[in-house]
C-alpha positions as CSV (number, residue, x, y, z in Angstrom):
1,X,-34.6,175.9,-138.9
2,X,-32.0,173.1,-139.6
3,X,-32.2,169.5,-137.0
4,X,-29.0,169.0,-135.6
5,X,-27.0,166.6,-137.8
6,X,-27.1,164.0,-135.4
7,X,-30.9,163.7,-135.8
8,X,-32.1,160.5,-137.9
9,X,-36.0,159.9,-139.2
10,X,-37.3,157.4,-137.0
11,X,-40.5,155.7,-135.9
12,X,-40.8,156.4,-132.4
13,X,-43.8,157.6,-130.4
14,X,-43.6,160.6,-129.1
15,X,-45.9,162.5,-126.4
16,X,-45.6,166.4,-126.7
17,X,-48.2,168.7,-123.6
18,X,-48.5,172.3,-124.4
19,X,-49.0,171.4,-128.0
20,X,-51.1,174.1,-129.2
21,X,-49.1,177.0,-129.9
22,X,-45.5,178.3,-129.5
23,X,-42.7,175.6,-128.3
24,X,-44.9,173.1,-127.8
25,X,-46.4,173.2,-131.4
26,X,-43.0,174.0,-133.0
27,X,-41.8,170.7,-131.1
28,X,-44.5,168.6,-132.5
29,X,-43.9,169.4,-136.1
30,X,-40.5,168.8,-135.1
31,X,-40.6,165.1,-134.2
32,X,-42.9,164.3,-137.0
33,X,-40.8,166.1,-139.4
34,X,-38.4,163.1,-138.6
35,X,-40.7,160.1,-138.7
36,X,-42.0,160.4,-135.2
37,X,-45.5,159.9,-134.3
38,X,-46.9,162.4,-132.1
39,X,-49.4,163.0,-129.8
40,X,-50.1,166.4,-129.1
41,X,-52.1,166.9,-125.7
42,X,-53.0,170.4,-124.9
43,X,-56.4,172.3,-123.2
44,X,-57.4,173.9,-126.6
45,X,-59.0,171.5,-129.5
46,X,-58.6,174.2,-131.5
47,X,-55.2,174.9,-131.3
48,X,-53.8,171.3,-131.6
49,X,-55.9,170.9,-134.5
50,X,-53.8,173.5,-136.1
51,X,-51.2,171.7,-135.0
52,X,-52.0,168.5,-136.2
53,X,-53.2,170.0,-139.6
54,X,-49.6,170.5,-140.2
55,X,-48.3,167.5,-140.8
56,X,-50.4,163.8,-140.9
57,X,-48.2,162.3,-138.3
58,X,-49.6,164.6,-135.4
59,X,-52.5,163.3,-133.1
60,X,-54.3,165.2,-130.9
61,X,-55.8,164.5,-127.1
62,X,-57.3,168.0,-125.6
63,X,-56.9,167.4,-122.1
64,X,-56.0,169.2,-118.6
65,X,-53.1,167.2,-117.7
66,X,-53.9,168.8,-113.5
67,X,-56.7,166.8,-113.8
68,X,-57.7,163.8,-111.6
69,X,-56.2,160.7,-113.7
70,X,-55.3,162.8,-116.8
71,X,-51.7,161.8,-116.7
72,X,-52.7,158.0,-117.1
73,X,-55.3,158.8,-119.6
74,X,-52.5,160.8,-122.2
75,X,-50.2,157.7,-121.6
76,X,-52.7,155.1,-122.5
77,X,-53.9,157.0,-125.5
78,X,-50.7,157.2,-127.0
79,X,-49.6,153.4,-126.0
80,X,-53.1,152.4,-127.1
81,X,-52.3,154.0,-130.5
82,X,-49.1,152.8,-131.2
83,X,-48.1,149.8,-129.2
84,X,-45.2,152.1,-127.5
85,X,-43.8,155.0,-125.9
86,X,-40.1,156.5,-127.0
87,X,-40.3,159.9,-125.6
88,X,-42.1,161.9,-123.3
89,X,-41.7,166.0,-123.7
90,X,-43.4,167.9,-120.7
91,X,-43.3,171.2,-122.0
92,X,-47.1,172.5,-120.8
93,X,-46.8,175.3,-118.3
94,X,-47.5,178.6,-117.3
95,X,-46.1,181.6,-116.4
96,X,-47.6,184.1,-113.5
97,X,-46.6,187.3,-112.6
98,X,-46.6,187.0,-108.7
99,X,-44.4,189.6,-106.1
100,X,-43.9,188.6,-102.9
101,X,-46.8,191.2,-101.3
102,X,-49.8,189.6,-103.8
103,X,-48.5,186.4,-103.3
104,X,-51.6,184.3,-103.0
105,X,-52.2,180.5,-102.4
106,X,-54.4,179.4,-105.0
107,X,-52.4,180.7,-107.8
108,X,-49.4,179.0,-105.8
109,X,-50.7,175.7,-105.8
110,X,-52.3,175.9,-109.6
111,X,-48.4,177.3,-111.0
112,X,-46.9,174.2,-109.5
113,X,-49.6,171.8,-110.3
114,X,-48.9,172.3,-113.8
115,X,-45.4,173.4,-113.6
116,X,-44.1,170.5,-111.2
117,X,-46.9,167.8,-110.3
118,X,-48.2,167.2,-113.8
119,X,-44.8,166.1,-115.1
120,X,-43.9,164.0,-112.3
121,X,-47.7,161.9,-112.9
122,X,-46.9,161.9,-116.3
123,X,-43.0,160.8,-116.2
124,X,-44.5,158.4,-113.0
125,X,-47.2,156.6,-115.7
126,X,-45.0,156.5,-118.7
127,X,-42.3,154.4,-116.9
128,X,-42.8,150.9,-117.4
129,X,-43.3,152.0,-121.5
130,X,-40.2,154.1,-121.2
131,X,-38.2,151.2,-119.6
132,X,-39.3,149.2,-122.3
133,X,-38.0,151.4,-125.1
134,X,-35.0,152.7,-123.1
135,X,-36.8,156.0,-123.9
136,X,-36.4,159.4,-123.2
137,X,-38.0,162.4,-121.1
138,X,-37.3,165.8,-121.6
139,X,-38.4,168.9,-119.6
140,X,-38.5,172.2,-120.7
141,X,-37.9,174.5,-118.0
142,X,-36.4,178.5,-118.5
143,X,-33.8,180.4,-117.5
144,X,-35.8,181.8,-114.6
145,X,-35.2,178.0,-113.4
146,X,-31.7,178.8,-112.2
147,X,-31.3,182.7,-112.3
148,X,-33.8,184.9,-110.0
149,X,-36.7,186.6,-111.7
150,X,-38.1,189.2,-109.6
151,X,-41.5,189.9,-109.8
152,X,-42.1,185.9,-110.3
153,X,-40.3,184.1,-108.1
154,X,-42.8,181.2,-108.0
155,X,-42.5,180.7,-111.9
156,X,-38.8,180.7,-111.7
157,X,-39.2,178.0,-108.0
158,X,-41.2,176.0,-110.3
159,X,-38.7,175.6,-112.6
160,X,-36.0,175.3,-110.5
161,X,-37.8,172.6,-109.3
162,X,-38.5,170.9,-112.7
163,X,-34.4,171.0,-113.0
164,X,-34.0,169.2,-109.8
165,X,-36.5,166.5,-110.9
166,X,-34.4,166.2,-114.2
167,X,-31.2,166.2,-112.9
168,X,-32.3,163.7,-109.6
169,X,-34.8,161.2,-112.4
170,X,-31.4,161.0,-114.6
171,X,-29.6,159.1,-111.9
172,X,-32.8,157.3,-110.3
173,X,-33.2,155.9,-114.0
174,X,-30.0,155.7,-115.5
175,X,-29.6,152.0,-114.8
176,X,-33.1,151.6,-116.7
177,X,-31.6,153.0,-120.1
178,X,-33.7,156.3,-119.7
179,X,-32.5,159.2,-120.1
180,X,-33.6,162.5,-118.5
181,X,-32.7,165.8,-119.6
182,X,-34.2,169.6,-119.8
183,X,-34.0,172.4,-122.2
184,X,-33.8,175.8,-120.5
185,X,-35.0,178.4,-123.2
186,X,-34.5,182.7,-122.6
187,X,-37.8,185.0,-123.4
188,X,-39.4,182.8,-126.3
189,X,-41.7,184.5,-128.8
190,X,-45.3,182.7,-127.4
191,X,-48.6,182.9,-126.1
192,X,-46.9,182.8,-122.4
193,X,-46.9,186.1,-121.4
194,X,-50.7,186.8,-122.7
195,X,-51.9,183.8,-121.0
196,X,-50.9,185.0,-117.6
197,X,-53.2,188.1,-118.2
198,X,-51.1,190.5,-119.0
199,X,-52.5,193.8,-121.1
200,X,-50.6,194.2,-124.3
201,X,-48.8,197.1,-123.8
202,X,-47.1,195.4,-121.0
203,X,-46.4,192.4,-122.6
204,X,-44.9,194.5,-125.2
205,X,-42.6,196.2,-122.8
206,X,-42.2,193.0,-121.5
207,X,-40.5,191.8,-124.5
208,X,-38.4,195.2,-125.4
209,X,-36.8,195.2,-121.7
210,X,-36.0,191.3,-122.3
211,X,-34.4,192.0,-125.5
212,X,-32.4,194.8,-124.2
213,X,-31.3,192.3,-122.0
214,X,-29.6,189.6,-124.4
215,X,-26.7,190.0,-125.5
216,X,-27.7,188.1,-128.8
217,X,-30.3,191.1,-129.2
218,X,-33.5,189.3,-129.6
219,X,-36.2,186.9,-128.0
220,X,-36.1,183.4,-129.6
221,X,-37.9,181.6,-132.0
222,X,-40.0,178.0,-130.8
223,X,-38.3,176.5,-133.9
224,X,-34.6,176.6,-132.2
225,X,-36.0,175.3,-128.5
226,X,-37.8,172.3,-130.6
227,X,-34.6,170.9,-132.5
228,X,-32.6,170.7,-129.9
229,X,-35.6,168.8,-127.8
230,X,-35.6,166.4,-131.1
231,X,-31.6,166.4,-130.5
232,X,-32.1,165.7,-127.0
233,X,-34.8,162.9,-127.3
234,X,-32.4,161.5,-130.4
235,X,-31.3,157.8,-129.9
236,X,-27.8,158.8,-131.0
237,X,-27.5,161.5,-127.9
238,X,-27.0,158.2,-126.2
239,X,-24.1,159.7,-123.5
240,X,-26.6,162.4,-122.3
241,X,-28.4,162.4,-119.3
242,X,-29.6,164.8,-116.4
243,X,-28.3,167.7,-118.4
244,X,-29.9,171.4,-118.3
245,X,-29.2,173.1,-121.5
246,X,-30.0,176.6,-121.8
247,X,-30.8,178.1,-125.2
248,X,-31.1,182.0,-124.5
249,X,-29.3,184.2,-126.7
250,X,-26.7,184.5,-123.4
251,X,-28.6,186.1,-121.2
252,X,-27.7,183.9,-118.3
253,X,-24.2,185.2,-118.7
254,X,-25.6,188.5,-118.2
C-alpha cells in the first residue's frame, strides 16, 4: 500500500487505541513507517506485541481506555516517553448487533462508552499537548455513522455521534491550530464482526451480503483506512479540518 505523496517521515508522537489487530494495527505500522513514534494502546498484550514486533518504533500500553482514569494514564505515558504529543488516533471500538426489540441498556451504555465517551476523555486530556504541537486528532468512525444500518442502529448512533464531535471539536479548536477530522471506512476485513459474538457462518454471510453491496466489489483492506489516517494527521494537510472522509469502495452512493 503506497502513503499519499503528501506524506513526509517525521518525528512526531503519535497515540494509536485499538492497536492490536486490523485498522488499528495497520495504522500503527503506518505512522512508524514514516518516522513516527507510536504508542499502541489496546486490551490485548498480546496482540500489540505483535504489533509492536513489527517495527522498533511501536510501543505498547495494554489498557481499557472505559476505565476509571485510563484516558489520563495513555496520555501521560506517551508524553512521559517522548516529551510530546502530535497526534491522537481514536480508532478503538466496537461493533454490536442490537434490533430495536433486544435492545438492552447495558450493552447501550458499554457501545457508547467506548464508541463516544472514551475519545472525548482522551481528546479532553491530550489538549494542552495538542495545543502545544498544533497537533492533530483523528476519529475513525464508519459509514453506518451517516447512512442507517438496520439491525444496529446503536453502532451506527455511536458513530454518528463520533462525526458530530469531529465536526463540532474542529471549530471549537481551530483557533488553537488543531485540527480535527474522521475517516469513515465501508465493511473492513477485521476482527469486528467476531468480537461482537457472532458465529462464523454468519460473519461470513455477513461479509458476502456486504460485498454484494459495493459497487467496487469487495470489503477493504486496514492498509488503505491507515494511509489516509497518516495523510490526515500529515502536517502538510494543513487546510483540513472537521472533515468526514469516507473510504468504502462506494457503498454510500448505493
Amino acid at each position: 500500500m503506497t502513503i499519499p505523496p503528501t506524506t513526509r517521515p517525521r518525528d512526531q508522537a503519535v497515540i494509536v487505541t485499538g492497536a492490536g489487530s486490523g485498522i488499528g494495527r495497520a495504522t500503527a505500522l503506518a505512522f512508524a513507517r514514516v518516522g513516527a513514534h507510536v504508542l499502541a494502546v489496546g486490551r490485548r498484550a498480546a496482540a500489540l506485541g505483535e504489533t509492536a514486533a513489527q517495527n522498533p518504533r511501536i510501543a505498547v500500553l495494554p489498557a481499557d481506555i472505559t476505565a476509571d482514569g485510563s484516558p489520563q494514564a495513555v496520555i501521560d505515558a506517551a508524553v512521559d516517553r517522548w516529551g510530546r504529543l502530535d497526534v491522537l488516533v481514536n480508532n478503538a471500538g466496537a461493533t454490536t448487533v442490537m434490533p430495536l426489540a433486544d435492545t438492552d441498556a447495558q450493552r447501550v451504555s458499554d457501545l457508547f462508552a467506548l464508541n463516544v465517551t472514551a475519545p472525548s476523555l482522551l481528546a479532553s486530556a491530550a489538549l494542552a499537548h495538542l495545543r502545544a504541537t498544533r497537533g492533530a486528532i483523528v476519529n475513525v468512525s464508519s459509514t453506518y455513522g451517516h447512512r442507517p444500518l438496520p439491525g444496529a442502529a446503536h453502532y451506527a448512533a455511536s458513530k454518528a455521534a463520533l462525526e458530530q464531535l469531529t465536526r463540532t471539536w474542529a471549530l471549537e479548536l481551530a483557533a488553537d491550530g488543531i485540527r480535527v477530522n474522521a475517516l469513515a471506512p465501508g465493511p473492513t476485513e477485521s476482527q469486528a464482526l467476531t468480537a461482537a459474538g457472532l458465529p462464523d457462518a454468519a460473519v461470513e454471510q455477513i461479509k458476502q451480503d456486504e460485498i454484494a453491496r459495493i459497487p467496487l466489489g469487495r470489503r477493504g483492506d486496514p492498509e488503505e483506512v491507515a494511509a489516509w489516517i497518516v495523510h490526515l494527521a500529515d502536517p502538510a494537510a494543513t487546510w483540513i479540518t472537521g472533515q468526514i472522509l469516507t473510504i468504502d469502495g462506494g457503498l454510500e452512493l448505493t
